[in-house]
TIVEXBA-746074 format. One record per atom (N, C-alpha, C): x, y, z. Coordinates in nm, 4 decimals, m for minus. Atoms other than C-alpha are relative to their C-alpha. Layout:
<pts>
pt X:X Y:Y Z:Z
...
</pts>
This chain:
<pts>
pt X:0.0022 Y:0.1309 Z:m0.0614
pt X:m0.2189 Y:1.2793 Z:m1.3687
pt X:m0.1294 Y:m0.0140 Z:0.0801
pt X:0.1226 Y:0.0651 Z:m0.0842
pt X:m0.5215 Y:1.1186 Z:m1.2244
pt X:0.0445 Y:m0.0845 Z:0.1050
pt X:m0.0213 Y:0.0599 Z:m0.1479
pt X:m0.5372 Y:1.0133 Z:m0.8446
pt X:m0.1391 Y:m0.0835 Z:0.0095
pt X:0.0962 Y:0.0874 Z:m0.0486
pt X:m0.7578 Y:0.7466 Z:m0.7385
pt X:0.0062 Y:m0.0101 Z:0.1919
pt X:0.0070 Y:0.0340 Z:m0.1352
pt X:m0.9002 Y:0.6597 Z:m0.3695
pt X:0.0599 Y:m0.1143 Z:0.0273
pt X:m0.0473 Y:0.1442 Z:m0.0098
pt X:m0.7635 Y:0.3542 Z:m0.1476
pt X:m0.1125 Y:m0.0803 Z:m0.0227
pt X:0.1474 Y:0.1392 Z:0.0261
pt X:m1.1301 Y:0.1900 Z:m0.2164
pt X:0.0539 Y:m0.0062 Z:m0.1437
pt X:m0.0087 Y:m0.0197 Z:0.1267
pt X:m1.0963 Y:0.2851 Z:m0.5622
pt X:0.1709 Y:m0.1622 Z:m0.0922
pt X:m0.1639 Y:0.1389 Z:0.0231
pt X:m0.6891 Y:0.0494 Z:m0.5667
pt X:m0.0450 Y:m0.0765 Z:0.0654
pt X:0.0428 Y:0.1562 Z:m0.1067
pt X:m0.8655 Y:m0.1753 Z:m0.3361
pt X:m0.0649 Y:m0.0937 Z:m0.1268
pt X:0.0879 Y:0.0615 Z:0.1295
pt X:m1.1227 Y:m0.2639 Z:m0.6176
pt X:0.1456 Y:m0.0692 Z:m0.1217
pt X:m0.0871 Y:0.0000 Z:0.0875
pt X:m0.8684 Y:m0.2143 Z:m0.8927
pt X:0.1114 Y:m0.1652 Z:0.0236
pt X:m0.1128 Y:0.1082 Z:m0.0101
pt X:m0.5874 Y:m0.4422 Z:m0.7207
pt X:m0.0245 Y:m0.1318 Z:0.0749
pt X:0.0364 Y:0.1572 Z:m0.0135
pt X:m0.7983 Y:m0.7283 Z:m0.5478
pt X:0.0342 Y:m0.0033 Z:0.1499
pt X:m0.0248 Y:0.0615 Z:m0.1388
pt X:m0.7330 Y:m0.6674 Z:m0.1665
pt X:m0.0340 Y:0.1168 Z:0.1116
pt X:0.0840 Y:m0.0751 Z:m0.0916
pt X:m0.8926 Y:m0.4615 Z:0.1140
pt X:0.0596 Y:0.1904 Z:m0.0045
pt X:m0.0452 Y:m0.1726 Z:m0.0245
pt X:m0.8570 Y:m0.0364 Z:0.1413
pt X:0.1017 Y:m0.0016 Z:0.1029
pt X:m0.0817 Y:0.0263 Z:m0.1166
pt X:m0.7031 Y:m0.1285 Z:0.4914
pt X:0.1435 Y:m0.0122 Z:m0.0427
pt X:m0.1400 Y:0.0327 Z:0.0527
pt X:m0.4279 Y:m0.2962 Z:0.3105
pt X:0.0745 Y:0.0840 Z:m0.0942
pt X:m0.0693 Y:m0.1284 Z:0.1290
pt X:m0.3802 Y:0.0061 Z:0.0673
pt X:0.0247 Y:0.0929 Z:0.0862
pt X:m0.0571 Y:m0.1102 Z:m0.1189
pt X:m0.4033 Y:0.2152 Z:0.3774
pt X:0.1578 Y:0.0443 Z:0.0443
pt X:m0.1316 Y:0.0734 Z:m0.0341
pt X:m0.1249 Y:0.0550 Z:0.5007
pt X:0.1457 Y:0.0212 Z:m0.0663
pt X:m0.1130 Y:m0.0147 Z:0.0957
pt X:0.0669 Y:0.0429 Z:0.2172
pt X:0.0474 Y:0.1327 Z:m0.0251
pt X:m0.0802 Y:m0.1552 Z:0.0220
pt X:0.0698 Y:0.4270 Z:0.1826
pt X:0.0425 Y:0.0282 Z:0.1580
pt X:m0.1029 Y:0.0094 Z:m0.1374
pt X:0.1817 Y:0.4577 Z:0.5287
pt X:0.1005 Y:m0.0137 Z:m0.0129
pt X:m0.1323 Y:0.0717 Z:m0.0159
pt X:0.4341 Y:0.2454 Z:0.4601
pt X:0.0840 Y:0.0762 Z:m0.1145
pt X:m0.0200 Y:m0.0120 Z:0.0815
pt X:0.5551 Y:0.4419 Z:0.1912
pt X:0.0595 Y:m0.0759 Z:m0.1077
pt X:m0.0419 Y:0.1603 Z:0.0862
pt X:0.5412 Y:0.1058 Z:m0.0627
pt X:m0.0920 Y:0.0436 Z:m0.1116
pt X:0.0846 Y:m0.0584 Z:0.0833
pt X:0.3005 Y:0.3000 Z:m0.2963
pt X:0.0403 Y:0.1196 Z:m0.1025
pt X:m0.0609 Y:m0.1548 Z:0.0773
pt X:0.5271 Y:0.5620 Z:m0.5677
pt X:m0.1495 Y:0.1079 Z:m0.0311
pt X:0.1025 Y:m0.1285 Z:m0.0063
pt X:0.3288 Y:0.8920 Z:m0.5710
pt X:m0.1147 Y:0.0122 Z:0.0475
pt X:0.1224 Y:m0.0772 Z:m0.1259
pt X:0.0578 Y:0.8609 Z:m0.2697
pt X:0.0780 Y:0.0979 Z:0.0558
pt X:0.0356 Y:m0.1338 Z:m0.0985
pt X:m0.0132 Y:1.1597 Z:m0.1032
pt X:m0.1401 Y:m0.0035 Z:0.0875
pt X:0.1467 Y:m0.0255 Z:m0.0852
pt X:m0.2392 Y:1.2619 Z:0.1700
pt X:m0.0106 Y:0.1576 Z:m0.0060
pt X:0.0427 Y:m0.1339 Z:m0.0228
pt X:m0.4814 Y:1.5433 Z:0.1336
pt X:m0.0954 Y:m0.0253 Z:0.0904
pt X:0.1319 Y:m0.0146 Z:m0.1272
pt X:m0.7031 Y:1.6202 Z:0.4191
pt X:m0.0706 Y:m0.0607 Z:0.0157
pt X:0.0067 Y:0.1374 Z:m0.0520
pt X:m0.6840 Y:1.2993 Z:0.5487
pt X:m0.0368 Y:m0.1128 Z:m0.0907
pt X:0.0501 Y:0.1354 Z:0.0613
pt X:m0.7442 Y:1.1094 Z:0.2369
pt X:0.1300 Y:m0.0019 Z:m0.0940
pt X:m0.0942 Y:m0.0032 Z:0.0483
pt X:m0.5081 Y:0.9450 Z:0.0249
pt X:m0.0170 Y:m0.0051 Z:m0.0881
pt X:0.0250 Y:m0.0095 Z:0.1387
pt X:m0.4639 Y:0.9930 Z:m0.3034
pt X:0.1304 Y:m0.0743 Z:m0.0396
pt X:m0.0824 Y:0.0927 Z:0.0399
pt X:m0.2957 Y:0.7168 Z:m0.5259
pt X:0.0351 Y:0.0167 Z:m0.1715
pt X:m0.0364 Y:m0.0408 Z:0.1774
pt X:m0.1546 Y:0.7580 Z:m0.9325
pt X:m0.0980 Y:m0.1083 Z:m0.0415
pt X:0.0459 Y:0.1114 Z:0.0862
pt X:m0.3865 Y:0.5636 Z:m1.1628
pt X:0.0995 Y:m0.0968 Z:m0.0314
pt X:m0.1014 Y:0.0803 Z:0.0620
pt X:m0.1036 Y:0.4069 Z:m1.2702
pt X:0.0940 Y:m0.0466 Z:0.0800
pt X:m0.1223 Y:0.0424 Z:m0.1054
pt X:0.0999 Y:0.3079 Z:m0.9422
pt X:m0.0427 Y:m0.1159 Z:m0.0142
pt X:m0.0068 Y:0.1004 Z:0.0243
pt X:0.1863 Y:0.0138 Z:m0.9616
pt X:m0.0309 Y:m0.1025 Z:0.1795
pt X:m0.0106 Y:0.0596 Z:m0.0853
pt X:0.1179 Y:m0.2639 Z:m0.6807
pt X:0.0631 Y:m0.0651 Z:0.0616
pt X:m0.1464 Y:0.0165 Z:m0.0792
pt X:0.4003 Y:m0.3312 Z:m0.4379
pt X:m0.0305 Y:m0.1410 Z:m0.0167
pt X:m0.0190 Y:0.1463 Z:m0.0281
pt X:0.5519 Y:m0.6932 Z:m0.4437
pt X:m0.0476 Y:m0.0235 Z:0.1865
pt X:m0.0065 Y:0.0490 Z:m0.1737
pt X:0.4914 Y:m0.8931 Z:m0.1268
pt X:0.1124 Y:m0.0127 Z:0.0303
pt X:m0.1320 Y:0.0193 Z:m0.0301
pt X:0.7416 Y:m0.8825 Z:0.1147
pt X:m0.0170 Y:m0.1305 Z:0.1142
pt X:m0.0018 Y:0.1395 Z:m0.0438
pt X:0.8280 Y:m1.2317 Z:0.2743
pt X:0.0120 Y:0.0178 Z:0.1804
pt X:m0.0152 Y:0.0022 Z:m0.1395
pt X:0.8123 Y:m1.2575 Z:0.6417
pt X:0.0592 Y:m0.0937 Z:0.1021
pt X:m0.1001 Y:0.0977 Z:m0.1087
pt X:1.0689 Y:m1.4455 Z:0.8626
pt X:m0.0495 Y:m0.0127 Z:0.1557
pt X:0.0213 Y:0.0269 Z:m0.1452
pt X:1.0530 Y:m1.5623 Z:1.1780
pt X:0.1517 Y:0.0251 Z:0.0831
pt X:m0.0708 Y:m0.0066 Z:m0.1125
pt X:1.2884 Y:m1.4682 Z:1.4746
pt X:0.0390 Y:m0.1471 Z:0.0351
pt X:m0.0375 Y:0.1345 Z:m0.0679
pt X:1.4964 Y:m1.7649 Z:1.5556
pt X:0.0576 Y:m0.0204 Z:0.1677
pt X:m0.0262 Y:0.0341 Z:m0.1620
pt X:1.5351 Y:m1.8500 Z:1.9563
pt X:0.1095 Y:m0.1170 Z:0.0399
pt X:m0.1159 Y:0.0906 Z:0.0085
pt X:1.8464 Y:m2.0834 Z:1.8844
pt X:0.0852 Y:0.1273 Z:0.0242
pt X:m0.1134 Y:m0.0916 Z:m0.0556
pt X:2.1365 Y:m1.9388 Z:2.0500
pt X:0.1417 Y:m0.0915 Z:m0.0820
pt X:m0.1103 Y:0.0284 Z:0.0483
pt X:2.4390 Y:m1.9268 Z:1.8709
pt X:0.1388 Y:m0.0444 Z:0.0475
</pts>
């Protein structure tokens, strides 16, 4: 299996390293790993859906 960098899925998938950073953090990325301090991503992982973001409602029930 071939690992790619987060620049490397940044390019590839159209949206900043930061945000791939992130994403392996978050573990939202199947088969990143970190080696000595860098992350390594599957050629072939796929790119997590977006997840929708709500708002906190301040209406009392």
């Amino acid at each position: 299996m071939n690992y790619l960098t987060t620049e490397e899925i940044a390019e590839k998938w159209g949206i900043s390293a930061r945000r791939v950073t992130t994403l392996c953090k978050d573990n939202r990325i199947v088969g990143a790993v970190r080696k000595s301090g860098v992350w390594l991503i599957p050629d072939d992982a796929e790119k997590p859906a977006a997840m929708k973001r709500g708002r906190k409602s301040n209406k009392a029930l």
